[in-house]
PyMOL Python script that loads the backbone (N, CA, C, O; Angstrom):
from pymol import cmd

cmd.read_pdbstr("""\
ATOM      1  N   UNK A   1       0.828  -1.193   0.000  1.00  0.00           N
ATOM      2  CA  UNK A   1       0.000   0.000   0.000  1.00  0.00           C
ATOM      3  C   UNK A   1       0.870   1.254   0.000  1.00  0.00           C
ATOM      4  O   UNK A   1       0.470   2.124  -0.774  1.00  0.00           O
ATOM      5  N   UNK A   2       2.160   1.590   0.816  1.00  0.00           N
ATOM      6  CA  UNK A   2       2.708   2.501   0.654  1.00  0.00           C
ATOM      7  C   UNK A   2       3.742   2.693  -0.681  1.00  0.00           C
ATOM      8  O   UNK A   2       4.412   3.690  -0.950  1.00  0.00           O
ATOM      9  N   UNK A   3       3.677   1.768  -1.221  1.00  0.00           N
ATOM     10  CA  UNK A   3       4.511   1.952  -2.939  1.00  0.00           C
ATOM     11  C   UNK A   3       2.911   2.502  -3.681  1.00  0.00           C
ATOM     12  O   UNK A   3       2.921   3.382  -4.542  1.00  0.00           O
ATOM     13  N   UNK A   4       2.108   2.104  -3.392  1.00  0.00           N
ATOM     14  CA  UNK A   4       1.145   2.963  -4.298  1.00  0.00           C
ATOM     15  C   UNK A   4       0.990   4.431  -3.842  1.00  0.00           C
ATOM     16  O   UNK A   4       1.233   5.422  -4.530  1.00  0.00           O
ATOM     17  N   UNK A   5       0.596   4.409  -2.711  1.00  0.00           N
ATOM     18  CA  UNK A   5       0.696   5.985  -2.139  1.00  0.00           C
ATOM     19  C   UNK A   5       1.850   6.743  -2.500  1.00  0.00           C
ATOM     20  O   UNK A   5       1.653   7.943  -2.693  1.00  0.00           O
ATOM     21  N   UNK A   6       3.210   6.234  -2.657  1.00  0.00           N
ATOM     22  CA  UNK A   6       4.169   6.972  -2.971  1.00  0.00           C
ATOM     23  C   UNK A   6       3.997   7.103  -4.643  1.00  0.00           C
ATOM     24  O   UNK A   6       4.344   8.031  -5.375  1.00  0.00           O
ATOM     25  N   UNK A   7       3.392   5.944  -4.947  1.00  0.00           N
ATOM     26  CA  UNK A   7       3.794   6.508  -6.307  1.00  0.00           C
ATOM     27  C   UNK A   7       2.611   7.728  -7.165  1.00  0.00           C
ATOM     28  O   UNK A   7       2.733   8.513  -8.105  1.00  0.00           O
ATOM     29  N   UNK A   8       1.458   7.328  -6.208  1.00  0.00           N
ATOM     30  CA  UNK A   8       0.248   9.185  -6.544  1.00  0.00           C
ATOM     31  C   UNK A   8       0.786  10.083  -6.173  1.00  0.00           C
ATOM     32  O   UNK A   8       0.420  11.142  -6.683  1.00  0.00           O
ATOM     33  N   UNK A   9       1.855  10.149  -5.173  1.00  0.00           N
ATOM     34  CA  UNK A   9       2.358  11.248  -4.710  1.00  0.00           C
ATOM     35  C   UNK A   9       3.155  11.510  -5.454  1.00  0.00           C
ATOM     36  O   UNK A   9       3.146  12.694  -5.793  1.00  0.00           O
ATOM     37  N   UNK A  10       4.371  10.495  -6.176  1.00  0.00           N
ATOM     38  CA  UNK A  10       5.125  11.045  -6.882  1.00  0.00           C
ATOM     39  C   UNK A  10       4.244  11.732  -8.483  1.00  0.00           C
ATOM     40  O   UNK A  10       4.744  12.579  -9.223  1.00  0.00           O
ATOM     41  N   UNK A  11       3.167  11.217  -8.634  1.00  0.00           N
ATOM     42  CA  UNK A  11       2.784  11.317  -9.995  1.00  0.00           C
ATOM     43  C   UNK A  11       2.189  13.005  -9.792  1.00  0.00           C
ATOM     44  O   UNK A  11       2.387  13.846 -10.669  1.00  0.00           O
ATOM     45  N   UNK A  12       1.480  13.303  -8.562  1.00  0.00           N
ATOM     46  CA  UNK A  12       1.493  14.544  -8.113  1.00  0.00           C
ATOM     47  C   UNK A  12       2.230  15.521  -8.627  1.00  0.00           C
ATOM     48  O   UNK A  12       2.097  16.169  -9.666  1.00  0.00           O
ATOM     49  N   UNK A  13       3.000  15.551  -7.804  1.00  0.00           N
ATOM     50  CA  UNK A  13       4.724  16.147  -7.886  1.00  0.00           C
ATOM     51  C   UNK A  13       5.012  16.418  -9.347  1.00  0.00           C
ATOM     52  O   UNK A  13       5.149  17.503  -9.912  1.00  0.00           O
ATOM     53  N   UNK A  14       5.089  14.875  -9.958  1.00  0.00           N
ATOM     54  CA  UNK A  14       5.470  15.174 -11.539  1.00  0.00           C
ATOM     55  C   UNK A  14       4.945  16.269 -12.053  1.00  0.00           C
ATOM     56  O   UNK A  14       5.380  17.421 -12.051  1.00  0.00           O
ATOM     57  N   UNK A  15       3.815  15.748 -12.567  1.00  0.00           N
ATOM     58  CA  UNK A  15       2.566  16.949 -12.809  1.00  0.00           C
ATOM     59  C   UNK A  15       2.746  17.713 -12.571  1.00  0.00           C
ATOM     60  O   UNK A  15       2.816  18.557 -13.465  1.00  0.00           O
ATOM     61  N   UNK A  16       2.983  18.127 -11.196  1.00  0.00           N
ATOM     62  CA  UNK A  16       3.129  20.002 -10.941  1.00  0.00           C
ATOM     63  C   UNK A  16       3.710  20.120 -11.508  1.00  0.00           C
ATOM     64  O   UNK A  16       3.385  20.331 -12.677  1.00  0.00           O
ATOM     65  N   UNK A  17       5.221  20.070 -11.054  1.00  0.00           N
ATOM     66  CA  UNK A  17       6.850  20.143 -11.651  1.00  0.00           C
ATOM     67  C   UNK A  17       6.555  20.943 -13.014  1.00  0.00           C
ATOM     68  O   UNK A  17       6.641  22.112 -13.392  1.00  0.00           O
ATOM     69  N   UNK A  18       6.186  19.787 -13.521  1.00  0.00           N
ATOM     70  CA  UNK A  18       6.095  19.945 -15.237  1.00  0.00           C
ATOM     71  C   UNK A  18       4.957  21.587 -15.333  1.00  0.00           C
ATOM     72  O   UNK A  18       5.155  22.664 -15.895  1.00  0.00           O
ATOM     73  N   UNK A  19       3.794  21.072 -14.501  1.00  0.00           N
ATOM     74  CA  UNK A  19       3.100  22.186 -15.262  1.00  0.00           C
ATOM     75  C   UNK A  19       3.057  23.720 -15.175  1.00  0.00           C
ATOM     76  O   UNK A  19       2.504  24.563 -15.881  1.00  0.00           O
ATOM     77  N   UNK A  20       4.020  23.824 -13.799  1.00  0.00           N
ATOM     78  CA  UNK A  20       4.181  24.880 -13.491  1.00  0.00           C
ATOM     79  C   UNK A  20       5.366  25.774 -14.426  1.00  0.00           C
ATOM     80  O   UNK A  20       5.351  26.991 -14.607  1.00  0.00           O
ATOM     81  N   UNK A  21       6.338  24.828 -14.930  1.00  0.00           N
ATOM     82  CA  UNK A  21       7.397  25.145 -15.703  1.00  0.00           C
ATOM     83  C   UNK A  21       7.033  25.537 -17.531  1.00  0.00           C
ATOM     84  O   UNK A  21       7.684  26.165 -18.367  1.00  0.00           O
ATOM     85  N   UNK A  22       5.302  24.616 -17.617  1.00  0.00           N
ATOM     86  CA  UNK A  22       5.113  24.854 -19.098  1.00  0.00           C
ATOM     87  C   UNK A  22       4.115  25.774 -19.177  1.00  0.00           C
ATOM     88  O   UNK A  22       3.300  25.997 -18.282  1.00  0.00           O
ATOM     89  N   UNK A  23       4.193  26.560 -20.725  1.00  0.00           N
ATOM     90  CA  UNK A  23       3.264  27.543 -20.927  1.00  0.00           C
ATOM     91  C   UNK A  23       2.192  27.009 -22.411  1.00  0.00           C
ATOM     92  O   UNK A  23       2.967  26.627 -23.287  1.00  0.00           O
ATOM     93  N   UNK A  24       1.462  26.952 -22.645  1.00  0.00           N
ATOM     94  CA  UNK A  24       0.731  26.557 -23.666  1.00  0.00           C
ATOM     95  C   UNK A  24      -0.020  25.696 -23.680  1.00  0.00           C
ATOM     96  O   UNK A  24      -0.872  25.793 -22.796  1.00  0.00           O
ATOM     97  N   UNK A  25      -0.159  24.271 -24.741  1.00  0.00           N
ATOM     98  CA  UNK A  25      -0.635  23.207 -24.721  1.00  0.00           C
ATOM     99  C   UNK A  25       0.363  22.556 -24.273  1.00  0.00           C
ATOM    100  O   UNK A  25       1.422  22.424 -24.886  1.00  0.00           O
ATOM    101  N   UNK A  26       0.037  21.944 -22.813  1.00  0.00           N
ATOM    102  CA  UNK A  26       1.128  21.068 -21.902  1.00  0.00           C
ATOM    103  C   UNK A  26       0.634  19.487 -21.373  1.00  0.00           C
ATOM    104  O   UNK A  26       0.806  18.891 -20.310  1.00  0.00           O
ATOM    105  N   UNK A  27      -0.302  19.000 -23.098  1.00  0.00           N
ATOM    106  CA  UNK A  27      -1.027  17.760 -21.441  1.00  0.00           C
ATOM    107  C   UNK A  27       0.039  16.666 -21.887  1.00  0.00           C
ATOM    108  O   UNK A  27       0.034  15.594 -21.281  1.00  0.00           O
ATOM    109  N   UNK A  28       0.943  16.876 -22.903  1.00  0.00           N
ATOM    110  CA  UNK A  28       2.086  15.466 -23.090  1.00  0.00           C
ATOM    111  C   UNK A  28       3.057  15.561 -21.932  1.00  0.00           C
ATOM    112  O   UNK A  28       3.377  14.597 -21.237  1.00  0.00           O
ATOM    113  N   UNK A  29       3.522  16.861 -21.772  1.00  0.00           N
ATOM    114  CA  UNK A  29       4.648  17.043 -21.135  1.00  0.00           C
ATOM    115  C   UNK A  29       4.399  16.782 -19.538  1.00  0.00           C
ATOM    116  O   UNK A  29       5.305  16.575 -18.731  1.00  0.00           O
ATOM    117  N   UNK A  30       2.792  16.838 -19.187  1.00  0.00           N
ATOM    118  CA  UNK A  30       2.851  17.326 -17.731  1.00  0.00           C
ATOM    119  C   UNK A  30       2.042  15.502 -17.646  1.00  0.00           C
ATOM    120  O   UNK A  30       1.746  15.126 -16.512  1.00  0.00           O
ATOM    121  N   UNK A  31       1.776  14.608 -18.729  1.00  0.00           N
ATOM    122  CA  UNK A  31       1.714  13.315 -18.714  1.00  0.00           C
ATOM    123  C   UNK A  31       2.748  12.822 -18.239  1.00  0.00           C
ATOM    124  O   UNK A  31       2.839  12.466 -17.064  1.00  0.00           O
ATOM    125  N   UNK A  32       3.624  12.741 -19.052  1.00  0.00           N
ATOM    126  CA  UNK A  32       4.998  12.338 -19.239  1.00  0.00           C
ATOM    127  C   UNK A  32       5.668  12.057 -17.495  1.00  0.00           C
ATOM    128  O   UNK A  32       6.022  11.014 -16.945  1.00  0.00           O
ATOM    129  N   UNK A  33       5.624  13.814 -16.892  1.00  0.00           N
ATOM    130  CA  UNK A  33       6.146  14.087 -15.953  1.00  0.00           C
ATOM    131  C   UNK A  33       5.340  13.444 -14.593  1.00  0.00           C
ATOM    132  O   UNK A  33       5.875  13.346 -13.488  1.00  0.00           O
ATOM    133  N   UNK A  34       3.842  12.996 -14.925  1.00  0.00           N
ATOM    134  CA  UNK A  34       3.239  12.527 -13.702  1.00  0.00           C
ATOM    135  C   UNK A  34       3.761  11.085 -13.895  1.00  0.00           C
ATOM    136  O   UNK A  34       4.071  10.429 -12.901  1.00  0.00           O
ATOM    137  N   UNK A  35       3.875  10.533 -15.223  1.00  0.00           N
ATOM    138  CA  UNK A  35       4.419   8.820 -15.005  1.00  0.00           C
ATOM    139  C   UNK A  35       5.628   8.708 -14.508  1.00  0.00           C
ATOM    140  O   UNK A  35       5.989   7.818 -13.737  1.00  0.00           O
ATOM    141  N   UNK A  36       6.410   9.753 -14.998  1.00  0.00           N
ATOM    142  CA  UNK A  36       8.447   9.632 -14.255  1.00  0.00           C
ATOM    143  C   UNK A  36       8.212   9.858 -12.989  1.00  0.00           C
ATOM    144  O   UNK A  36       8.464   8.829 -12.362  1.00  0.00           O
ATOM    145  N   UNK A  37       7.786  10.853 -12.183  1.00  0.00           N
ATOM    146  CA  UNK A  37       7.215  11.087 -10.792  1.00  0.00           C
ATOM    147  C   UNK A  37       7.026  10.086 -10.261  1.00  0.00           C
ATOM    148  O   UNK A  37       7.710   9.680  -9.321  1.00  0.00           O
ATOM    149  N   UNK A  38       5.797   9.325 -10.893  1.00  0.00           N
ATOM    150  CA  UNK A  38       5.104   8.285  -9.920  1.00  0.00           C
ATOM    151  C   UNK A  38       6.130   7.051  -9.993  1.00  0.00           C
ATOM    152  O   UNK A  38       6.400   6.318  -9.042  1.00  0.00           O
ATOM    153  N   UNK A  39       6.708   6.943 -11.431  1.00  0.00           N
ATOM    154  CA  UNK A  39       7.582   5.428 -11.288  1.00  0.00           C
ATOM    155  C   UNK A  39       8.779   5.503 -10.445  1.00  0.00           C
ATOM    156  O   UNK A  39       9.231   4.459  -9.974  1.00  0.00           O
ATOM    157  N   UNK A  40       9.491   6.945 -10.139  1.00  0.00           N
ATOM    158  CA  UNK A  40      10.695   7.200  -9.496  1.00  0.00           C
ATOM    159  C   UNK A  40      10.213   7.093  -8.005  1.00  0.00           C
ATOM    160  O   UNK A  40      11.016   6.783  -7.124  1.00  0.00           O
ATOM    161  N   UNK A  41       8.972   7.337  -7.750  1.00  0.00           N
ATOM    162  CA  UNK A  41       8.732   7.456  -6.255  1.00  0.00           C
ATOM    163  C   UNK A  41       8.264   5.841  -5.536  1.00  0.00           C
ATOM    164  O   UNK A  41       8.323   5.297  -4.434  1.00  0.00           O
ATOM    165  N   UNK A  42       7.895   5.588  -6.606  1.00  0.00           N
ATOM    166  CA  UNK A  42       7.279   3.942  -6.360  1.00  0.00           C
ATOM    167  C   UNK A  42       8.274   3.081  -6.120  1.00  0.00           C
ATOM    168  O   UNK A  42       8.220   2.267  -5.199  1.00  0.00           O
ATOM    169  N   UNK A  43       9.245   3.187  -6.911  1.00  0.00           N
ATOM    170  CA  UNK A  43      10.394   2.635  -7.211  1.00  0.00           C
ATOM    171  C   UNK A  43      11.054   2.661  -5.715  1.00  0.00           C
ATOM    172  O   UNK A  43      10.958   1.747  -4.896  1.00  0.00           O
ATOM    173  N   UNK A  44      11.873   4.132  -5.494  1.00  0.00           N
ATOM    174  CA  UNK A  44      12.276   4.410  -4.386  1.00  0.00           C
ATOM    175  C   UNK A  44      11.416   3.672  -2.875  1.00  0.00           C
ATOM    176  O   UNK A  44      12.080   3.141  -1.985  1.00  0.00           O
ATOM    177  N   UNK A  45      10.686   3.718  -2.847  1.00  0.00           N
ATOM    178  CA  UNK A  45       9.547   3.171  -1.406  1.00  0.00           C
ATOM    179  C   UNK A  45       9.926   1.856  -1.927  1.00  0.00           C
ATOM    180  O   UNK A  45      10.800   1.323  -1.243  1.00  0.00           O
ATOM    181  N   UNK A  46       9.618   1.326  -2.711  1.00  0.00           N
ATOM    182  CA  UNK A  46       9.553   0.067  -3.007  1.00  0.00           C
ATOM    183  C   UNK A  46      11.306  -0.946  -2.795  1.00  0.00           C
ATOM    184  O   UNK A  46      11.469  -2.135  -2.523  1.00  0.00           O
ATOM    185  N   UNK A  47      12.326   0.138  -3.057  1.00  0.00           N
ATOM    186  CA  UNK A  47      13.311  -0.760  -2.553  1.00  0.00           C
ATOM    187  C   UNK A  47      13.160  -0.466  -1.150  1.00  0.00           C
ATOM    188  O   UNK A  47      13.415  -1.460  -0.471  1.00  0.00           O
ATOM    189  N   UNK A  48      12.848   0.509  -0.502  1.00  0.00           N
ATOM    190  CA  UNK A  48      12.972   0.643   0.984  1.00  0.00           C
ATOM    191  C   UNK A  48      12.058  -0.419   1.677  1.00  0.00           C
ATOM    192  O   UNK A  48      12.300  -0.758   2.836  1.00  0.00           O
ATOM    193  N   UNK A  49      11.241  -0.831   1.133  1.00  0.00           N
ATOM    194  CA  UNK A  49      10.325  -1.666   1.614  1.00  0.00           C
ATOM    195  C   UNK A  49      10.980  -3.241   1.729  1.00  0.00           C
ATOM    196  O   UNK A  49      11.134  -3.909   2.752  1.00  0.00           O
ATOM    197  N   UNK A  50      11.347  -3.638   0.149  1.00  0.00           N
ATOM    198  CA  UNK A  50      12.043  -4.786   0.263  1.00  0.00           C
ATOM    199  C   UNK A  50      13.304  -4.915   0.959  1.00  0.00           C
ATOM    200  O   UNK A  50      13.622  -6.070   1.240  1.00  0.00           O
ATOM    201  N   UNK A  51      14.181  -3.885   1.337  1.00  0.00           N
ATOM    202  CA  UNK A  51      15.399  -3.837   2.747  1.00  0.00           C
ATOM    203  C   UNK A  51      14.337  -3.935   3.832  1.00  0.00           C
ATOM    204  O   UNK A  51      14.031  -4.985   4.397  1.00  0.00           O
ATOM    205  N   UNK A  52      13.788  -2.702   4.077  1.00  0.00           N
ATOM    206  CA  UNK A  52      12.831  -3.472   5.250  1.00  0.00           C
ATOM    207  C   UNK A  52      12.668  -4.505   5.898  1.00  0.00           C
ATOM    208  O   UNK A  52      13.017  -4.893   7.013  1.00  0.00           O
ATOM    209  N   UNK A  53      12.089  -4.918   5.064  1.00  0.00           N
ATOM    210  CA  UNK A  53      11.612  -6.577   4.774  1.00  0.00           C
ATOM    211  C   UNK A  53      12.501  -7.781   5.719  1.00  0.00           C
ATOM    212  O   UNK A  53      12.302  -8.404   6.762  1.00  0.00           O
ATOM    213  N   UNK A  54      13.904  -7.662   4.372  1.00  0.00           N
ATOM    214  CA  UNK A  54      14.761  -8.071   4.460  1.00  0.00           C
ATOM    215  C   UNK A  54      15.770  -8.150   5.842  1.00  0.00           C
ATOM    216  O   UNK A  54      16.439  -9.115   6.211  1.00  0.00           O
ATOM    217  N   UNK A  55      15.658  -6.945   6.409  1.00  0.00           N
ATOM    218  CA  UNK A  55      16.443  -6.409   7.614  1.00  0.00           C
ATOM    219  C   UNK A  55      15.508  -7.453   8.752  1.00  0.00           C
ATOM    220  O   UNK A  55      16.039  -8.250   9.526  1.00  0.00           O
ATOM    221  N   UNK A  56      13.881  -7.194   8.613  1.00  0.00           N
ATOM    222  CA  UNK A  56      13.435  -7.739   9.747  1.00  0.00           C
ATOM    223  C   UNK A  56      13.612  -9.396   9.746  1.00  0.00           C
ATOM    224  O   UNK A  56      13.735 -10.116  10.737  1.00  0.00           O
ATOM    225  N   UNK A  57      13.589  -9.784   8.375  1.00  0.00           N
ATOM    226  CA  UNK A  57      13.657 -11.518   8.066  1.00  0.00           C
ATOM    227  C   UNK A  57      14.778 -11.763   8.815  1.00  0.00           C
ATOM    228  O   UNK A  57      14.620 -12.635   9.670  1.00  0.00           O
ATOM    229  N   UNK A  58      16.235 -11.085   8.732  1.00  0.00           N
ATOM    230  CA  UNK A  58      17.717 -11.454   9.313  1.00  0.00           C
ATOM    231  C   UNK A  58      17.268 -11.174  10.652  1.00  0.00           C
ATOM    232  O   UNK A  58      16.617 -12.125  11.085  1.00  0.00           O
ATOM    233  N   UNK A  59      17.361 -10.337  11.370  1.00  0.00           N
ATOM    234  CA  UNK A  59      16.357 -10.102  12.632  1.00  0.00           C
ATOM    235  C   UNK A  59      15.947 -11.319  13.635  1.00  0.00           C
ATOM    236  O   UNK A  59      16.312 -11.754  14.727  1.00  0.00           O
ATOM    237  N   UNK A  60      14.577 -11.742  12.223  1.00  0.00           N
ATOM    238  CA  UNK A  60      13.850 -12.883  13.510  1.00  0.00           C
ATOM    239  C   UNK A  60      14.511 -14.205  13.423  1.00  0.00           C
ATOM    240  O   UNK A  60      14.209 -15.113  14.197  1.00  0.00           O
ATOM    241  N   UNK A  61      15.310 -14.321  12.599  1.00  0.00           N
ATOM    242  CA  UNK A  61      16.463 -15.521  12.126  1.00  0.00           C
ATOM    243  C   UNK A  61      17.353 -15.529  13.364  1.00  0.00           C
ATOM    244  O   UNK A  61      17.575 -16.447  14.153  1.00  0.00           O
ATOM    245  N   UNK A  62      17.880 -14.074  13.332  1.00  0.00           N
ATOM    246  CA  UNK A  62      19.013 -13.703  13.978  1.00  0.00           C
ATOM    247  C   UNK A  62      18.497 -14.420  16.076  1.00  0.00           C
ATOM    248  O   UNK A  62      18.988 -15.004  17.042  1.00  0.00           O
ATOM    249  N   UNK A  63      17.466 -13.891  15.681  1.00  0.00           N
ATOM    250  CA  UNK A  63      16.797 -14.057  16.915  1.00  0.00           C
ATOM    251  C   UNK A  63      16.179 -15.537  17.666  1.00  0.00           C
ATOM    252  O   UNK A  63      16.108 -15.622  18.892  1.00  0.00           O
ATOM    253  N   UNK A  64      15.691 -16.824  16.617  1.00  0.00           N
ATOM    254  CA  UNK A  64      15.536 -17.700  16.554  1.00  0.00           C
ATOM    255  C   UNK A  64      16.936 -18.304  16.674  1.00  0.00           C
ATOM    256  O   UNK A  64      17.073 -18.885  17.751  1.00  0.00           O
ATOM    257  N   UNK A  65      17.673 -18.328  16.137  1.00  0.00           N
ATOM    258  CA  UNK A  65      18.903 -18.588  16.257  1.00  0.00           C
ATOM    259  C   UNK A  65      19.491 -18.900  17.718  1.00  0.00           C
ATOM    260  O   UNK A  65      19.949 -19.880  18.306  1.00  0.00           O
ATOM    261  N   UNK A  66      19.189 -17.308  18.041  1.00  0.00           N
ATOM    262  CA  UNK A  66      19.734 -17.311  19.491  1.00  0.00           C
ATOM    263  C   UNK A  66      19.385 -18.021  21.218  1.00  0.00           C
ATOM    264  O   UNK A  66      20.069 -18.291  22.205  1.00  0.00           O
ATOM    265  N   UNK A  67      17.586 -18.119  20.751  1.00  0.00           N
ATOM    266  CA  UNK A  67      17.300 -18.622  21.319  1.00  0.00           C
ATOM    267  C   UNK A  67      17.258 -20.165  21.477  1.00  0.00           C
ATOM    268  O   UNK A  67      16.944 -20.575  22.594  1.00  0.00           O
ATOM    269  N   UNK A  68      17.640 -21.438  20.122  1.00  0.00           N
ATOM    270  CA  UNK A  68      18.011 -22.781  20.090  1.00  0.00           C
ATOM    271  C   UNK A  68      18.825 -22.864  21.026  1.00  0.00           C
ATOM    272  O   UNK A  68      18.699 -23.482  22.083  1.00  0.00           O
ATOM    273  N   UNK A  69      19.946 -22.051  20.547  1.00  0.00           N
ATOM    274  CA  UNK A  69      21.311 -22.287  21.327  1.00  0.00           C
ATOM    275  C   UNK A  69      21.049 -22.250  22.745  1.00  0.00           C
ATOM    276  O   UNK A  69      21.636 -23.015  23.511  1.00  0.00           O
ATOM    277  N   UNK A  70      19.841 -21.045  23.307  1.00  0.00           N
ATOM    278  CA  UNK A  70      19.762 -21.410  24.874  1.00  0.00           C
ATOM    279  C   UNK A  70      19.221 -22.157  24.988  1.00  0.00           C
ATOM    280  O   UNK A  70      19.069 -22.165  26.210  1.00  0.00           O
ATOM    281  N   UNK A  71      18.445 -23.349  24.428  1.00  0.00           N
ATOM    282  CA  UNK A  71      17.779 -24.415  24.673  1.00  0.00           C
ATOM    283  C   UNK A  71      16.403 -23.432  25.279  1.00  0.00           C
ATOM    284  O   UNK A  71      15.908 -23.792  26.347  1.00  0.00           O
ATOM    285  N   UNK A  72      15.934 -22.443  24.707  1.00  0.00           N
ATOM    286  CA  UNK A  72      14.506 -21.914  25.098  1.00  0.00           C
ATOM    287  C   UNK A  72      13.606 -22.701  23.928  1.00  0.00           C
ATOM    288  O   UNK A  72      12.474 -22.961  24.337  1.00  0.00           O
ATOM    289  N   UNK A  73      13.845 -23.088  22.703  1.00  0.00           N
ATOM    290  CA  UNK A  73      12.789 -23.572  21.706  1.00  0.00           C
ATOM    291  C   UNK A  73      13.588 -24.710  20.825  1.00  0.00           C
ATOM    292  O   UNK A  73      14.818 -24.759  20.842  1.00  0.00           O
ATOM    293  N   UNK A  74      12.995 -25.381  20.258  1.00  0.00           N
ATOM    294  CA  UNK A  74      13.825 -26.254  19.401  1.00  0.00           C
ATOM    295  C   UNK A  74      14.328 -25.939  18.292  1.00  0.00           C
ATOM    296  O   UNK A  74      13.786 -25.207  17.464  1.00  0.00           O
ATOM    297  N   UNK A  75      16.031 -26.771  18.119  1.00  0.00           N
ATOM    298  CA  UNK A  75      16.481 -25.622  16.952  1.00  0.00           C
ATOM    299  C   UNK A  75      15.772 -25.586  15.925  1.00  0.00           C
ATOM    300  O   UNK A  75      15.600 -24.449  15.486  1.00  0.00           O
ATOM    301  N   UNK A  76      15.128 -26.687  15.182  1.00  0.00           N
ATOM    302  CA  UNK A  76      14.725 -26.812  14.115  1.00  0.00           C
ATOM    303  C   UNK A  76      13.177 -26.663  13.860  1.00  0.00           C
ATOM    304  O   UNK A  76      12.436 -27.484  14.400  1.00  0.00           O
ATOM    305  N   UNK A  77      12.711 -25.801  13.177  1.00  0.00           N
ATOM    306  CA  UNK A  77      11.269 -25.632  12.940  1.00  0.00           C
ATOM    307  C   UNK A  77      10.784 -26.513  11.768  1.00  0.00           C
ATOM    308  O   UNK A  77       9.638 -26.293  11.376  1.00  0.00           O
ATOM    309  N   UNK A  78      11.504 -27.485  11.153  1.00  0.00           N
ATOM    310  CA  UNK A  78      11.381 -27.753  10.164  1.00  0.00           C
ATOM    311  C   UNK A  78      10.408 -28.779   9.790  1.00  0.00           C
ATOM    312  O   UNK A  78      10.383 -29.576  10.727  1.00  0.00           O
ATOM    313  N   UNK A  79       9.659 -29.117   8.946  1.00  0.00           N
ATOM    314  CA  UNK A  79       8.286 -30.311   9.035  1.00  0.00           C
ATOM    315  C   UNK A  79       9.083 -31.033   8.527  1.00  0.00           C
ATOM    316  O   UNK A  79       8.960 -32.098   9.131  1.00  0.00           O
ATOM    317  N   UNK A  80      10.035 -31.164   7.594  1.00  0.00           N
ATOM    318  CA  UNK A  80      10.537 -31.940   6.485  1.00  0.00           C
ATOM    319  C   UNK A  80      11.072 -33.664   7.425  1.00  0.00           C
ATOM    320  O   UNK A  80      11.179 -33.784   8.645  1.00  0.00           O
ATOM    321  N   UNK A  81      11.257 -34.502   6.624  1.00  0.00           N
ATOM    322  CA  UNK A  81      11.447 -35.893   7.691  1.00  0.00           C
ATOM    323  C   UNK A  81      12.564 -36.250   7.152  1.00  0.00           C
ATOM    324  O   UNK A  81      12.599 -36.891   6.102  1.00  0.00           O
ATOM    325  N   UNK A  82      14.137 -35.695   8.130  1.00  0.00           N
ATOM    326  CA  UNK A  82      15.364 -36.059   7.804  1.00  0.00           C
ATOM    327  C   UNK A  82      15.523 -37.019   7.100  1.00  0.00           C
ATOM    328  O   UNK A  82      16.217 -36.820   6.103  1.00  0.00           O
ATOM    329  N   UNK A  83      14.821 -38.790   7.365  1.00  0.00           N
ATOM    330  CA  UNK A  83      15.706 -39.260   6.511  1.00  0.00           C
ATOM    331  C   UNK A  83      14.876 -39.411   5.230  1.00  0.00           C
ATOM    332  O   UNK A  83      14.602 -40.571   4.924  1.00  0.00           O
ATOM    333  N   UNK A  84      14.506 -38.599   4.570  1.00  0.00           N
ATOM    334  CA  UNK A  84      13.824 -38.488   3.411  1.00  0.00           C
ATOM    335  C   UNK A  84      14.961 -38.543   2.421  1.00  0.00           C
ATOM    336  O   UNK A  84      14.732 -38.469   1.213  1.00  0.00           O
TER     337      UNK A  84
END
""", "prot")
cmd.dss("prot")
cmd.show_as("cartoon", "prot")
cmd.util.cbc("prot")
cmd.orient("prot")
């Protein structure tokens, strides 16, 4: 949801940008400028999201991890049947 919100916002932005800068018939240019807007802003949120992500996955790993070793949970969460 917030890669879409960023990217109306960026398409916003575009749009202005553009239309404030053009004088005449401007609906290509201030098009143009709401799709680069919105794809640059979408884009941007969107890798922040997948680090995000990513940061919290190492995290609860990091964290599961730690707790096997104290013998608080079992190391292995795994369903799979070793001697498969």
């Amino acid at each position: 949801m917030a890669i879409v919100i960023a990217g109306i916002a960026g398409g916003l932005i575009g749009w202005s940008f553009v239309d404030i800068q053009c004088t005449g018939d401007c609906g290509t240019p201030t098009g143009i400028g709401a799709v680069v807007g919105g794809t640059m802003a979408a884009a941007g949120v969107a890798v922040v999201a997948v680090l995000g992500l990513r940061a919290m996955g190492e995290w609860r790993r990091i964290q599961a991890d730690a707790a096997a070793q104290a013998g608080d949970e079992p190391p292995s969460t795994s369903l799979r049947n070793p001697s498969a």
